[in-house]
C-alpha positions as CSV (number, residue, x, y, z in Angstrom):
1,X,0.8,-12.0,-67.0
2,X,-1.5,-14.5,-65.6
3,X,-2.1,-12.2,-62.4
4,X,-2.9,-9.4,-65.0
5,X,-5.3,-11.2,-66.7
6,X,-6.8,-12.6,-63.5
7,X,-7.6,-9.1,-62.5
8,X,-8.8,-8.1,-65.6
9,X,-11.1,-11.2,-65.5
10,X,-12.2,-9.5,-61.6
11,X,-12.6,-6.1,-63.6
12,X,-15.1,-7.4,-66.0
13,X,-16.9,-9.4,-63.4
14,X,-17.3,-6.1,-61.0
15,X,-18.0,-4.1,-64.0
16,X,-20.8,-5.7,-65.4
17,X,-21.3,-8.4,-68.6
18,X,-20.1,-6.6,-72.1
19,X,-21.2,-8.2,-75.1
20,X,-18.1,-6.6,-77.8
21,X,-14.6,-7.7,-76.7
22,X,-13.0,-4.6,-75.8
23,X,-9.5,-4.3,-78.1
24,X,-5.9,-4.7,-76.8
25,X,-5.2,-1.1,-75.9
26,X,-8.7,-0.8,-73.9
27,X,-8.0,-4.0,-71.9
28,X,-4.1,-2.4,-71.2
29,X,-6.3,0.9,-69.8
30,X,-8.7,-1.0,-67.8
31,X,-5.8,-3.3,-66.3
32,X,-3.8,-0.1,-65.8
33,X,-6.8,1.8,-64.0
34,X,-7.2,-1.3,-61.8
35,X,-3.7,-1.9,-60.4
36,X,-3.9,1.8,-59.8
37,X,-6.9,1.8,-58.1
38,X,-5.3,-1.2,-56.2
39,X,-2.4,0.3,-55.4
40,X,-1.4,1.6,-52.0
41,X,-1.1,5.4,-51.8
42,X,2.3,6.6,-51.5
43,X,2.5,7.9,-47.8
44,X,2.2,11.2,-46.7
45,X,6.1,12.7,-46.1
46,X,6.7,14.2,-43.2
47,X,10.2,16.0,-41.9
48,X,11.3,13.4,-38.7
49,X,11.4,14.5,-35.1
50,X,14.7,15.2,-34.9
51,X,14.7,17.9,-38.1
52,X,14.7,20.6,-35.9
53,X,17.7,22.9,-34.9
54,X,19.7,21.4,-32.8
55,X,21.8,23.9,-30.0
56,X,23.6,23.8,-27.2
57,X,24.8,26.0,-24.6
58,X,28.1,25.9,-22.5
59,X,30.0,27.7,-19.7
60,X,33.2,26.8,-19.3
61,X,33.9,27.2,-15.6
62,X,38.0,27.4,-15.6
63,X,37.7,29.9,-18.2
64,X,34.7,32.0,-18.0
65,X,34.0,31.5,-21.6
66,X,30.5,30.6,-22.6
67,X,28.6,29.8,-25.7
68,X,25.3,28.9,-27.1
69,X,25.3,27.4,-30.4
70,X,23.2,25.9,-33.0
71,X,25.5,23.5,-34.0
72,X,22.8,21.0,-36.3
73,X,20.3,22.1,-38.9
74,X,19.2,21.4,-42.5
75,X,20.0,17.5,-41.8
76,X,23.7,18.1,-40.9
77,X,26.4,19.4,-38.4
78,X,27.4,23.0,-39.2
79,X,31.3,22.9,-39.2
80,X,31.5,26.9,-37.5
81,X,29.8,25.6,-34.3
82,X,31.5,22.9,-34.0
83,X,34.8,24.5,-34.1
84,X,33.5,27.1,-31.6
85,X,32.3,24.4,-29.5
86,X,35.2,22.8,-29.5
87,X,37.6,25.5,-28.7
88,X,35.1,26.3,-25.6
89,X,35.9,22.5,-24.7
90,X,39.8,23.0,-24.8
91,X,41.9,21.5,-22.6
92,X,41.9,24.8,-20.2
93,X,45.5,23.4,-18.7
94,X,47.7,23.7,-21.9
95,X,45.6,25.5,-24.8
96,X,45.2,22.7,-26.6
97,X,41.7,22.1,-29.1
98,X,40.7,18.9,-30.4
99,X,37.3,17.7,-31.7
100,X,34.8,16.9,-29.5
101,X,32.6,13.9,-30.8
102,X,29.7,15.0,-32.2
103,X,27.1,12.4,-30.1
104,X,28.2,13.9,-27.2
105,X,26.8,17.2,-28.1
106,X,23.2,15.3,-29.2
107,X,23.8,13.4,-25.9
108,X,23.5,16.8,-24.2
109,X,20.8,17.8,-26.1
110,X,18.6,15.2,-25.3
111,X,19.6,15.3,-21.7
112,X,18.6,19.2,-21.7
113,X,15.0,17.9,-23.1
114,X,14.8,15.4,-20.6
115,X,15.6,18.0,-17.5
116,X,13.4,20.3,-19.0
117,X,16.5,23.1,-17.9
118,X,16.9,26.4,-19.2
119,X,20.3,27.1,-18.0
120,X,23.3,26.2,-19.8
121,X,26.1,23.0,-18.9
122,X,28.4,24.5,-16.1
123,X,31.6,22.2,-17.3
124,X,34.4,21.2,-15.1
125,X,36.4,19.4,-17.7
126,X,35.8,18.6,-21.5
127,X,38.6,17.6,-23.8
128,X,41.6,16.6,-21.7
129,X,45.3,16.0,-23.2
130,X,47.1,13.3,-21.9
131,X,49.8,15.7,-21.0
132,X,46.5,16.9,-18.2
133,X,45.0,13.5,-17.7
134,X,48.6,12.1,-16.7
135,X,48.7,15.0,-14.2
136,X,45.2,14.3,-12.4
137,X,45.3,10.3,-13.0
138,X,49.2,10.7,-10.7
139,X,46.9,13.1,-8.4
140,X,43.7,11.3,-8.0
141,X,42.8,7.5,-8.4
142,X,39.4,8.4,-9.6
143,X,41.0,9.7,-12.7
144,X,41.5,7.0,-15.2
145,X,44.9,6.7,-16.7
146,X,43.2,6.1,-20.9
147,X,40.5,8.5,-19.8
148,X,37.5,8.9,-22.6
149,X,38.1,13.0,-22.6
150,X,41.2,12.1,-24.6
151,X,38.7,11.4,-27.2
152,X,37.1,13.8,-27.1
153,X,33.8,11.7,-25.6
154,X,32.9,12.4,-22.2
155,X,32.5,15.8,-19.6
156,X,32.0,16.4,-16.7
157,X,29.3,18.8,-16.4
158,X,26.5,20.1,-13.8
159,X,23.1,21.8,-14.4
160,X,22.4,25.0,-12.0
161,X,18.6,24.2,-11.8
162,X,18.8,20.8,-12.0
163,X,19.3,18.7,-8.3
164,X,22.9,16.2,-9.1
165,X,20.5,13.4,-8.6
166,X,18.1,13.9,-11.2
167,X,20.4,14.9,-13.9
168,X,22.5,11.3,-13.0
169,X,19.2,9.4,-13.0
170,X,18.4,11.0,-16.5
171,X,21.9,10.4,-18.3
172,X,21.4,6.7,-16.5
173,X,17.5,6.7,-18.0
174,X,19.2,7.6,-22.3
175,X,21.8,4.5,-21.8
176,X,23.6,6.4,-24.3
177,X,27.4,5.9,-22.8
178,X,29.3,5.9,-19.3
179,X,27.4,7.8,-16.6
180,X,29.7,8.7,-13.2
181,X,28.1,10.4,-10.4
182,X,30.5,12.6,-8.0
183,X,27.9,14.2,-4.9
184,X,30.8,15.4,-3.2
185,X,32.6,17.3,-6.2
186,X,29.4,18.2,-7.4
187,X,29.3,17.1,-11.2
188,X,28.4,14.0,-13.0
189,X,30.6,12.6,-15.8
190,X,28.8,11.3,-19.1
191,X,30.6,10.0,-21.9
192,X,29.6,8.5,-25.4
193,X,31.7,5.3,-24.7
194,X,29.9,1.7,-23.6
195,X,27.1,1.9,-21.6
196,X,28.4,1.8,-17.7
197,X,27.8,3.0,-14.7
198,X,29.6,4.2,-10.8
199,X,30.3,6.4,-8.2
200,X,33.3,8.2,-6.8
201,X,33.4,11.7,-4.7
C-alpha cells in the first residue's frame, strides 16, 4: 500500500498541482494506469530453434533397407517413425527390433547440420542383441562385452560425402556421448552414453 501510494504521490507530482482531491475510484484509475504504464511489456513469443521438423535418413548396409523419416514435429516424437526407424535399426543377425533411444536420433540430426551432408547415414551396426554382441565381443576385442547398442544408444555409422575425419572431429565437437573412431573399418561409433572418447581399427 505504501509503494501504491508513493507512486501515486510521483503521479500527481509529474502530472501537474490539482486543487480538488480526486475521489477513491479516480485515484484507483490513476494508480492503475501508472503501474501499467510501468510495467514491462510482455515479450514477444517466438516458436524456438529447434521447432522445426526434425528427419532423418538411414541405409542400412547389411540389409539394403533405407529410410528417410520425419520422426519429430509439432513439439513431440511421432510414434510411426520411430517404429520404422527402429525396425530399420534391427539387429540384422537375428530379426530382432528394440527401441532405439530417441537422443540418438537428434544426435544425428545435429551431426547432419554440422557436416552440412546431403547423403543419408550408411550404418554398419545399430541395435545389437546380446545374443550378436556375445558373438563379435568372443570375435574381436574391440567389441565390448555390455556394449551401449544393447541399449539401443550408439551406431556405427559413416557419411558418403563426408571425409572419416571430419565426421569424428564433429561428433567429438557436440560432446553429446561416446565418440570411437575406426580409419581402417571405415566407420565411427557414437553413442548417447558419457562423454568419451578412442580409437581402434
Amino acid at each position: 500500500m505504501i509503494a501504491r501510494r508513493r507512486l501515486f504521490q510521483l503521479g500527481l507530482s509529474a502530472l501537474g498541482a490539482v486543487s480538488v482531491a480526486p475521489s477513491a475510484q479516480a485515484q484507483e484509475d490513476i494508480i492503475g494506469a501508472l503501474l501499467e504504464a510501468n510495467s514491462p511489456r510482455p515479450a514477444v513469443l517466438r516458436p524456438p530453434v529447434d521447432a522445426a521438423p526434425r528427419q532423418i535418413a538411414l541405409h542400412n548396409l547389411h540389409t539394403e533397407e533405407k529410410l528417410q523419416a520425419v520422426y519429430w514435429e509439432n513439439g513431440t516424437y511421432v510414434p510411426d517413425a520411430l517404429e520404422a526407424l527402429n525396425r530399420v535399426l534391427r539387429d540384422h543377425r537375428t530379426g530382432e527390433v528394440a527401441p532405439m533411444n530417441v537422443q540418438l536420433f537428434d544426435l544425428l540430426t545435429d551431426l547432419h547440420r554440422k557436416t552440412e551432408t546431403t547423403a543419408a547415414f550408411q550404418v554398419i551396426s545399430g541395435y545389437r542383441s546380446p545374443t550378436s554382441n556375445r558373438l563379435l565381443s568372443e570375435r574381436s576385442g574391440e567389441v565390448a562385452k555390455r556394449s551401449l547398442h544393447m541399449d539401443g544408444k550408439a551406431m556405427d555409422i559413416y557419411l558418403e560425402d563426408v571425409a572419416l575425419e571430419h565426421l569424428r572431429a564433429a561428433a567429438l565437437d557436440l560432446q553429446r556421448g561416446g565418440v570411437g573412431y575406426y580409419p581402417d573399418s571405415k566407420f565411427v561409433h557414437v553413442d548417447v552414453g558419457p562423454v568419451r572418447r578412442w580409437q581402434g581399427s
